[in-house]
C-alpha positions as CSV (number, residue, x, y, z in Angstrom):
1,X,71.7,139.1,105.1
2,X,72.8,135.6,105.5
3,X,70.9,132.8,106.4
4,X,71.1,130.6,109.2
5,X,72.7,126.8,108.5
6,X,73.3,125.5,111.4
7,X,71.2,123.4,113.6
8,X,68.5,122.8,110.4
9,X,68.4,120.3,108.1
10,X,71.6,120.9,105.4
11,X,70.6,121.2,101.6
12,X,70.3,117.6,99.8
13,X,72.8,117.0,96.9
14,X,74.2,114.4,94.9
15,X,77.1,115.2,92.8
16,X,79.2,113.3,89.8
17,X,82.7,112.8,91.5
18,X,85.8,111.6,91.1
19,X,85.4,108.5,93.5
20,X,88.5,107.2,96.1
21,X,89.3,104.6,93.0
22,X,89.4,107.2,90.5
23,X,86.0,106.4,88.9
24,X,83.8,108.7,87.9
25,X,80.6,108.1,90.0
26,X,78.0,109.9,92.5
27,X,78.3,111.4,95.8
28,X,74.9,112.4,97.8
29,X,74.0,113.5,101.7
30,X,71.2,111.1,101.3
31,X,73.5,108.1,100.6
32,X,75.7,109.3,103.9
33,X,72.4,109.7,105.9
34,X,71.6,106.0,104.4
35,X,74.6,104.6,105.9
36,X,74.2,106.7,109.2
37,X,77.4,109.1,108.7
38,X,78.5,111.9,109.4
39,X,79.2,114.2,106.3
40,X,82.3,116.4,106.6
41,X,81.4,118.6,103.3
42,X,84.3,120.9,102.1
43,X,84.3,123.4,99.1
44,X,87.0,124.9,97.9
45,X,87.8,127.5,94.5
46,X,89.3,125.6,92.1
47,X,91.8,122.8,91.1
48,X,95.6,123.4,90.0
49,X,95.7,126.1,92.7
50,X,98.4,126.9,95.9
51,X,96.1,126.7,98.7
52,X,93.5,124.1,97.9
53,X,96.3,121.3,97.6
54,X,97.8,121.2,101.0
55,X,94.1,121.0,102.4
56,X,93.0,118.2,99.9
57,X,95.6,116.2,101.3
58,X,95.8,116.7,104.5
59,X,92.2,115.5,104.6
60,X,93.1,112.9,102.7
61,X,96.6,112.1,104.9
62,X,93.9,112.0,108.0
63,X,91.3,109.9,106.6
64,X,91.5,106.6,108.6
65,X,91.1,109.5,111.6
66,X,87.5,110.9,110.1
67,X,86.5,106.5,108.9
68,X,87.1,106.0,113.0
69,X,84.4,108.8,113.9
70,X,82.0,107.3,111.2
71,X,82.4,110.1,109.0
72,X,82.8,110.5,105.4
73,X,85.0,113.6,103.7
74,X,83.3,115.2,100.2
75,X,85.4,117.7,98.8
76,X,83.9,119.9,96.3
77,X,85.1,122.7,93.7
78,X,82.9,124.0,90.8
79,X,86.0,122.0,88.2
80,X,84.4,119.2,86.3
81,X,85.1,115.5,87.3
82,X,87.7,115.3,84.3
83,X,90.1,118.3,85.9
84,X,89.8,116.9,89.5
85,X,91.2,113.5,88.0
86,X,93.9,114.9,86.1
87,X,94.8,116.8,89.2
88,X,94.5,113.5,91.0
89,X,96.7,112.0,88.3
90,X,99.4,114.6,88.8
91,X,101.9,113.9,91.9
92,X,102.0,116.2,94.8
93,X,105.6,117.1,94.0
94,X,104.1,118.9,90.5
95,X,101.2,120.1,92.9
96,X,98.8,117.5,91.9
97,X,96.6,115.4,95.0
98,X,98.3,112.0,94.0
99,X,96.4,109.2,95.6
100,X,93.3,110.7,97.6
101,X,90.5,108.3,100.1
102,X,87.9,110.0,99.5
103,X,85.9,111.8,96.8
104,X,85.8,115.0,95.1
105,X,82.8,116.4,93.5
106,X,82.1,118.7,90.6
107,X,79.3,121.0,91.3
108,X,79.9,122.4,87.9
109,X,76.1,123.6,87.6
110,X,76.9,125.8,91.1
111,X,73.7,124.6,92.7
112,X,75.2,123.0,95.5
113,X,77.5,126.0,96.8
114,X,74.8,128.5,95.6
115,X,72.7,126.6,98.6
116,X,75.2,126.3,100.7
117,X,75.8,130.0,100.5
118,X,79.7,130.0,99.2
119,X,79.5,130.9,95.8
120,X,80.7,134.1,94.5
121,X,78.6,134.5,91.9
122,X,80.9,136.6,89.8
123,X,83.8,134.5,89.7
124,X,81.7,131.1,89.7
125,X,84.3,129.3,92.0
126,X,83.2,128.6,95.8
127,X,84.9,130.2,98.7
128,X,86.2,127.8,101.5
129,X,83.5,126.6,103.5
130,X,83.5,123.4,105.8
131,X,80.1,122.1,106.8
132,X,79.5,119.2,109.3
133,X,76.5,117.5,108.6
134,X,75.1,114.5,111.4
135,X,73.6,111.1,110.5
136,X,70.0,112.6,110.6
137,X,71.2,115.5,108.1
138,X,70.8,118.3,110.3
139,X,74.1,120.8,109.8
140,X,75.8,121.1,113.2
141,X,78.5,123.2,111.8
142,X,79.5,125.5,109.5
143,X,83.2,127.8,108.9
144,X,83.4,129.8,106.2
145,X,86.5,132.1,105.2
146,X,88.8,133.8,102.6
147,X,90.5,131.8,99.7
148,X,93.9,132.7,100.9
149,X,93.5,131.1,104.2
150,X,93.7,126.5,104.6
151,X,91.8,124.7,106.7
152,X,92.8,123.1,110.2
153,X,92.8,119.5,110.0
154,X,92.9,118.9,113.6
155,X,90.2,121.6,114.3
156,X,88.0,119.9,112.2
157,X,88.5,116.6,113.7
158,X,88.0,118.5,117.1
159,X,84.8,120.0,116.1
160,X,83.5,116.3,114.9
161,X,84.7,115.2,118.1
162,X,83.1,117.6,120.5
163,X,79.7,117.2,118.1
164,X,79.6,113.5,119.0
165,X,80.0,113.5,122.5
166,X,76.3,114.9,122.6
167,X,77.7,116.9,125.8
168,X,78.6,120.9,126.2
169,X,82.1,121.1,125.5
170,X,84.0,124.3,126.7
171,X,86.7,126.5,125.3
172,X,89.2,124.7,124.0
173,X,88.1,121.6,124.8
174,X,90.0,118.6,123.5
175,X,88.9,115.2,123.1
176,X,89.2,113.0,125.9
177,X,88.5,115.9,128.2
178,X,85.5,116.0,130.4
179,X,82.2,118.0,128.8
180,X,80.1,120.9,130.9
Protein backbone atom coordinates (compact mmCIF):
# COMPACT_ATOMS: atom_id res chain seq x y z
CA UNK A 1 0.00 0.00 0.00
CA UNK A 2 1.20 3.49 -0.60
CA UNK A 3 1.90 5.95 1.81
CA UNK A 4 0.52 9.12 2.42
CA UNK A 5 2.72 12.46 1.21
CA UNK A 6 0.75 15.02 1.30
CA UNK A 7 0.00 17.43 4.06
CA UNK A 8 3.38 15.98 6.15
CA UNK A 9 6.67 17.12 6.13
CA UNK A 10 8.32 15.99 2.40
CA UNK A 11 11.65 13.81 2.68
CA UNK A 12 14.95 16.17 3.05
CA UNK A 13 17.48 15.85 0.12
CA UNK A 14 20.32 17.50 -1.23
CA UNK A 15 21.50 16.43 -4.56
CA UNK A 16 24.75 17.21 -6.95
CA UNK A 17 23.18 19.10 -9.94
CA UNK A 18 23.75 20.53 -12.90
CA UNK A 19 23.09 24.26 -11.65
CA UNK A 20 21.19 27.23 -14.06
CA UNK A 21 25.05 28.25 -15.06
CA UNK A 22 25.91 24.87 -15.94
CA UNK A 23 28.08 24.19 -12.87
CA UNK A 24 28.17 21.32 -11.20
CA UNK A 25 26.94 22.12 -7.57
CA UNK A 26 24.13 21.17 -4.86
CA UNK A 27 20.56 21.38 -4.72
CA UNK A 28 18.66 20.67 -1.16
CA UNK A 29 14.83 21.34 0.38
CA UNK A 30 16.58 22.66 3.32
CA UNK A 31 18.44 25.45 1.27
CA UNK A 32 14.73 26.29 -0.41
CA UNK A 33 13.16 26.18 3.14
CA UNK A 34 16.22 28.56 4.12
CA UNK A 35 15.29 31.02 1.68
CA UNK A 36 11.45 30.65 2.42
CA UNK A 37 10.44 28.94 -1.09
CA UNK A 38 8.42 27.01 -2.37
CA UNK A 39 9.93 23.79 -3.94
CA UNK A 40 8.24 22.63 -7.19
CA UNK A 41 10.21 19.08 -7.16
CA UNK A 42 9.84 17.05 -10.52
CA UNK A 43 11.35 13.59 -11.39
CA UNK A 44 11.39 12.20 -14.52
CA UNK A 45 13.07 8.66 -16.22
CA UNK A 46 15.85 9.55 -17.88
CA UNK A 47 17.83 11.97 -20.15
CA UNK A 48 18.08 11.77 -24.10
CA UNK A 49 14.44 10.64 -24.12
CA UNK A 50 10.98 11.89 -26.19
CA UNK A 51 8.82 12.84 -23.46
CA UNK A 52 11.08 14.25 -20.73
CA UNK A 53 12.33 17.10 -23.13
CA UNK A 54 9.25 19.01 -23.98
CA UNK A 55 8.49 19.10 -20.08
CA UNK A 56 12.11 20.17 -19.12
CA UNK A 57 11.64 23.09 -21.13
CA UNK A 58 8.52 24.10 -20.81
CA UNK A 59 9.41 24.52 -17.11
CA UNK A 60 12.21 26.10 -18.04
CA UNK A 61 10.26 28.45 -20.91
CA UNK A 62 7.94 29.42 -17.70
CA UNK A 63 10.42 30.02 -15.12
CA UNK A 64 10.16 33.94 -14.48
CA UNK A 65 6.25 32.59 -13.98
CA UNK A 66 7.23 30.05 -10.89
CA UNK A 67 10.48 33.16 -9.56
CA UNK A 68 7.03 35.48 -9.35
CA UNK A 69 5.32 32.95 -6.94
CA UNK A 70 8.63 32.57 -4.91
CA UNK A 71 9.10 29.18 -6.02
CA UNK A 72 12.04 27.32 -7.15
CA UNK A 73 11.83 24.32 -10.02
CA UNK A 74 14.38 21.01 -9.21
CA UNK A 75 14.14 18.61 -11.89
CA UNK A 76 15.52 15.27 -11.09
CA UNK A 77 16.26 11.96 -13.11
CA UNK A 78 18.46 9.04 -11.76
CA UNK A 79 21.38 10.20 -14.93
CA UNK A 80 24.52 11.55 -13.42
CA UNK A 81 25.26 15.34 -13.37
CA UNK A 82 27.71 14.67 -16.47
CA UNK A 83 24.68 13.28 -18.87
CA UNK A 84 22.22 16.10 -17.80
CA UNK A 85 25.01 18.65 -18.94
CA UNK A 86 25.66 17.11 -22.14
CA UNK A 87 22.03 17.03 -22.68
CA UNK A 88 21.99 20.58 -21.64
CA UNK A 89 24.79 21.16 -24.10
CA UNK A 90 22.83 19.65 -27.00
CA UNK A 91 20.22 22.16 -28.74
CA UNK A 92 16.58 21.47 -28.60
CA UNK A 93 16.47 21.00 -32.35
CA UNK A 94 18.84 17.57 -31.76
CA UNK A 95 16.52 17.01 -28.67
CA UNK A 96 18.90 18.38 -26.16
CA UNK A 97 17.32 21.14 -23.13
CA UNK A 98 19.65 24.04 -24.55
CA UNK A 99 19.81 26.75 -22.07
CA UNK A 100 17.68 25.82 -18.89
CA UNK A 101 16.93 28.42 -15.38
CA UNK A 102 16.95 26.10 -13.14
CA UNK A 103 18.71 22.99 -11.95
CA UNK A 104 18.60 19.43 -12.58
CA UNK A 105 19.66 16.87 -10.13
CA UNK A 106 21.19 13.42 -10.26
CA UNK A 107 19.83 11.16 -7.72
CA UNK A 108 22.04 8.56 -9.13
CA UNK A 109 22.17 6.60 -5.62
CA UNK A 110 18.01 6.40 -6.00
CA UNK A 111 17.52 7.52 -2.49
CA UNK A 112 15.66 10.51 -3.23
CA UNK A 113 12.88 8.88 -5.53
CA UNK A 114 12.97 5.67 -3.45
CA UNK A 115 11.49 8.19 -0.67
CA UNK A 116 9.56 9.91 -2.60
CA UNK A 117 7.86 6.74 -3.74
CA UNK A 118 8.66 6.95 -7.82
CA UNK A 119 11.18 4.61 -8.36
CA UNK A 120 10.73 1.49 -10.19
CA UNK A 121 13.01 -0.43 -8.67
CA UNK A 122 13.60 -2.77 -11.53
CA UNK A 123 14.37 -0.44 -14.16
CA UNK A 124 16.24 2.16 -11.64
CA UNK A 125 14.71 5.22 -13.48
CA UNK A 126 11.85 7.34 -11.69
CA UNK A 127 8.40 7.55 -12.94
CA UNK A 128 6.90 11.16 -13.41
CA UNK A 129 6.03 12.59 -10.24
CA UNK A 130 5.58 16.40 -9.44
CA UNK A 131 5.68 17.26 -5.71
CA UNK A 132 4.89 20.82 -4.36
CA UNK A 133 6.62 21.43 -1.30
CA UNK A 134 5.71 24.99 0.97
CA UNK A 135 8.36 27.26 2.70
CA UNK A 136 7.94 25.26 6.05
CA UNK A 137 8.61 21.88 4.04
CA UNK A 138 5.34 20.35 4.43
CA UNK A 139 4.32 18.58 0.85
CA UNK A 140 1.02 20.13 -0.22
CA UNK A 141 0.88 18.23 -3.33
CA UNK A 142 1.76 15.36 -5.12
CA UNK A 143 0.74 13.85 -9.08
CA UNK A 144 2.19 10.95 -10.08
CA UNK A 145 1.62 9.13 -13.50
CA UNK A 146 2.85 6.93 -16.51
CA UNK A 147 6.19 7.68 -18.42
CA UNK A 148 4.39 8.20 -21.58
CA UNK A 149 2.22 10.99 -20.36
CA UNK A 150 4.08 15.21 -19.97
CA UNK A 151 3.25 17.37 -17.42
CA UNK A 152 0.86 20.49 -17.59
CA UNK A 153 2.70 23.55 -17.17
CA UNK A 154 -0.19 25.72 -16.52
CA UNK A 155 -1.76 23.11 -14.13
CA UNK A 156 1.14 23.22 -12.15
CA UNK A 157 1.30 26.80 -11.92
CA UNK A 158 -2.52 26.60 -11.07
CA UNK A 159 -2.01 24.21 -8.27
CA UNK A 160 0.97 26.61 -6.75
CA UNK A 161 -1.42 29.24 -7.18
CA UNK A 162 -4.48 27.92 -5.50
CA UNK A 163 -1.86 26.52 -2.64
CA UNK A 164 -0.96 30.12 -1.90
CA UNK A 165 -4.01 31.75 -1.57
CA UNK A 166 -4.37 29.88 1.84
CA UNK A 167 -8.21 29.80 0.86
CA UNK A 168 -10.58 26.66 -0.50
CA UNK A 169 -10.40 26.93 -4.02
CA UNK A 170 -13.25 25.01 -6.04
CA UNK A 171 -13.32 23.01 -9.29
CA UNK A 172 -11.57 24.50 -11.75
CA UNK A 173 -10.74 27.33 -10.12
CA UNK A 174 -8.38 29.75 -11.75
CA UNK A 175 -6.27 32.38 -10.41
CA UNK A 176 -7.78 35.60 -9.89
CA UNK A 177 -11.07 33.97 -9.07
CA UNK A 178 -12.64 34.24 -5.77
CA UNK A 179 -11.92 31.10 -3.12
CA UNK A 180 -14.87 29.08 -1.01
Amino acid sequence: MAERFVGKQAPRFEMEAVLANKEFGKVSLEENMKNDKWTVLFFYPMDFTFVCPTEITAMSDRYDEFEDLDAEIIGVSTDTIHTHLAWINTDRKDNGLGELKYPLAADTNHTVSREYGVLIEEEGIALRGLYIINPEGELQYQTVFHNNIGRDVDETLRVLQALQTGGLCPANWKPGQKTL
